[in-house]
N, C-alpha and C positions, 0 to 999 in steps of 0.2 A: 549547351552547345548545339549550333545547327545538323542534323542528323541527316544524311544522303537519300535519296527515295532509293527505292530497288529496283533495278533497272533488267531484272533478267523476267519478268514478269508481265506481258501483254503491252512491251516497249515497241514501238519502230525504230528502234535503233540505237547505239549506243551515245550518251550524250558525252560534250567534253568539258571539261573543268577550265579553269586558269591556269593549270598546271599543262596542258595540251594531252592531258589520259581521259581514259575513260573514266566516269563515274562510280565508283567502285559501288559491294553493297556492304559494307562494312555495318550501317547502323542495321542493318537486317539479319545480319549473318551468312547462313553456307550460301558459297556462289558455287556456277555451273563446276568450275573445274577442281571446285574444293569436294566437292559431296563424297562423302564416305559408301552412299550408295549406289554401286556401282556394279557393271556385270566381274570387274576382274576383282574386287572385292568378295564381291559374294562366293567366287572361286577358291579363291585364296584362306576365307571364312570356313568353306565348306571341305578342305582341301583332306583333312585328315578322320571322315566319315567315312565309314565302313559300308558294305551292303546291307549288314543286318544293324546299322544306326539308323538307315534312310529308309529300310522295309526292303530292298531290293532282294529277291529270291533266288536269282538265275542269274547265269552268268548273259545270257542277252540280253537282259537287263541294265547292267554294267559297261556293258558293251557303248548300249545307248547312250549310256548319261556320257561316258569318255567321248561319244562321237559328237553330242550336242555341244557338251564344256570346252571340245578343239573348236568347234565352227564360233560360239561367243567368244574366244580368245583372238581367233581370226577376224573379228570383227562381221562375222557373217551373220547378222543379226536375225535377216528372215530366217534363214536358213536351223539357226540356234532354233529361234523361236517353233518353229514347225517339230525339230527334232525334239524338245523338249514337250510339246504338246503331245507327240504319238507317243512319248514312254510315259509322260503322266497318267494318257488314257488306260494303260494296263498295270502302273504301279502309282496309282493316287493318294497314294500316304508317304511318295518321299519329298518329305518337308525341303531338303536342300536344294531338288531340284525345280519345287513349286518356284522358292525364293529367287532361285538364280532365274528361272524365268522371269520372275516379277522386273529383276533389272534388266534385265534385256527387254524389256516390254517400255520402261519406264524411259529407258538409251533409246527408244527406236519412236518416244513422242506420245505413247500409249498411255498416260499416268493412270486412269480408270479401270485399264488391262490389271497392271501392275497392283496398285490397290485388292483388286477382286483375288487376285495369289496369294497375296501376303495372308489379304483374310481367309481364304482356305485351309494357307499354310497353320495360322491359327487353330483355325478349326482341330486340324489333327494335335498339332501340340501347343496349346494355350498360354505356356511359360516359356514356350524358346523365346530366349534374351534375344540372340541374333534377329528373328525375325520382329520381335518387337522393337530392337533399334530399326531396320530398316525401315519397316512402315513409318516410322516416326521420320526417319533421314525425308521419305518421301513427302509424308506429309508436311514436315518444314516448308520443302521446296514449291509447297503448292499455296503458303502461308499458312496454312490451317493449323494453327499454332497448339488453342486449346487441345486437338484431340493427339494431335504431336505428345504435348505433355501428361496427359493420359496414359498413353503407351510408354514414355518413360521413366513414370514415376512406379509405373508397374514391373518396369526390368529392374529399377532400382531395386525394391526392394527382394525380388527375386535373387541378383546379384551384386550387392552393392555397390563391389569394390574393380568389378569390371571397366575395363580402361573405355570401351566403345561407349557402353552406356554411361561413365562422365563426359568423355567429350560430346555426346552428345545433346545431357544435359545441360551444358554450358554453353554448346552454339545455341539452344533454345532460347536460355536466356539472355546471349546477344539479341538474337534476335526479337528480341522482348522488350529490349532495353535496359534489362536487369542485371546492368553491370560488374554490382558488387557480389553477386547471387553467381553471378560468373565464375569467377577467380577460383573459387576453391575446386568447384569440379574437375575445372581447365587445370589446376597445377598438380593434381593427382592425374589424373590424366596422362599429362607429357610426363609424370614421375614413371607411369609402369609402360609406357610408349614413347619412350623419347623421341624415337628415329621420323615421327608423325608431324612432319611441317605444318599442317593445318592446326594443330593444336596448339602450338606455339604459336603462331596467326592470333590464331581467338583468342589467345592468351594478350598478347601485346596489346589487342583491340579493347579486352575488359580493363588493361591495365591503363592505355591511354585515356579512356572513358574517364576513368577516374584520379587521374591525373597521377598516377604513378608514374612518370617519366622514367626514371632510372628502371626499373621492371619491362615496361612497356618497351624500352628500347632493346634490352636482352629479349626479349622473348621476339619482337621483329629479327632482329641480327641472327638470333637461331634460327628462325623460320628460312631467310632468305639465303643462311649458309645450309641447310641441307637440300634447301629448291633454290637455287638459283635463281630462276627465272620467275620465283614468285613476287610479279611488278606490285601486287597489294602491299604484301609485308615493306618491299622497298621504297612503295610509298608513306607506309608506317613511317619507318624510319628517319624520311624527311622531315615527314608532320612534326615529330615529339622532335626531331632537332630544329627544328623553326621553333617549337614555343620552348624549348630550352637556350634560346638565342645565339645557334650557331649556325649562321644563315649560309653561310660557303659550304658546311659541310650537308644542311640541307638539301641545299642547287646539287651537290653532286649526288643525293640520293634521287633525287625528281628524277635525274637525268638517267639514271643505272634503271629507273622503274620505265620511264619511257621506250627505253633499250628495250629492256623484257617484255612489257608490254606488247613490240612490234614483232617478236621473234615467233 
């Protein structure tokens, strides 16, 4: 099967199919709006860390990281990014706040930024899962596949049965093209994270790869009913009803993906 390039990567722009969408990157894996690494991730990640989990001492310390965590939620990326630099400078061992920096660094174009955190963030604690999916989520997105897999064959085994690090096993291996190497991570995965539309995505995608139709098209239809607007899954969904030869029900999936797509 002909495989997509990946078009989020040093494109001028986005190209368009026969279908009149954009080219998705399906045979690459995580796109821009799929990435698990993220700054309201790494919040939400980080959400239930105490002062004395992150090393925080003082309550102005605390202080800080709440004033930084509002301005990344706000979208106030500089802003984050500066506040989360002046509390690093006097509490340099809190891992969550390294990390949540790294994405807001990685949100604001800086991937090299972002990188140099993560590996600090290491530095202090060398088996946080968390921070070893991220750097891995980043490094996916930069292609650097091998050392992606690296970082996550090392959280695996630190934690195996962790939902982040199968799914994000399993987008590696999309983006590998290691279809069948796929499936298992991906379906453990949405077993302990259902509510995760991107993982039922990669799911439908390892499943169509491999011509599981009937799977491929539940795990689209789940994806596109907890996101709506996910135009990839509803292009899935076309795909496998074109080569399952139902061509009407197809056309009205291209058409619901184009819908999304412009929204």
């Amino acid at each position: 099967m002909t495989q997509s390039k990946d078009t989020t990567v040093g494109n001028t722009g986005p190209r368009r199919n026969a279908r009149g969408m954009d080219d998705d990157t399906r045979a690459n894996g995580i796109t821009e709006a799929e990435r698990s690494f993220a700054p309201r991730q790494a919040l939400a990640d980080g959400a239930g860390d105490s002062p004395v989990d992150v090393g925080i001492g003082d309550s102005a310390a605390v202080s800080a990281t709440v004033q930084a965590d509002d301005l990344a939620r706000r979208g106030d990326l500089v802003g984050a990014i500066t506040a989360y630099r002046a509390h690093l400078s006097k509490q340099p061992d809190d891992v969550r706040a390294r990390r949540t920096l790294a994405a807001v660094l990685e949100q604001k174009g800086d991937s090299p930024g972002a990188l140099g955190e993560l590996g600090r963030a290491l530095d202090e604690r060398p088996d946080d899962v968390s921070v070893l999916c991220a750097r891995a989520a980043l490094l996916m997105s930069l292609q650097r596949l091998d050392q992606a897999e690296l970082d996550l064959r090392r959280a695996s085994k630190l934690d195996a049965g962790s939902a982040e690090v199968l799914f994000n096993l399993g987008v590696l291996f999309c983006k590998k093209a290691r279809w069948r190497e796929a499936i298992e991570p991906l379906q453990r995965a949405v077993e302990l994270d259902p509510m995760r539309p991107v993982g039922h995505y990669h799911l439908g995608e390892a499943y169509n790869q491999t011509d599981q139709l009937k799977q491929a098209l539940t795990s689209y239809e789940t994806a596109a009913k907890l996101q709506p607007n996910n135009w990839r899954a509803l292009k899935g969904i076309g795909i496998v009803l074109d080569k399952m030869g139902r061509p009407a029900e197809a056309t009205a999936a291209y058409q619901r993906a184009r819908e999304a797509q412009r929204r």
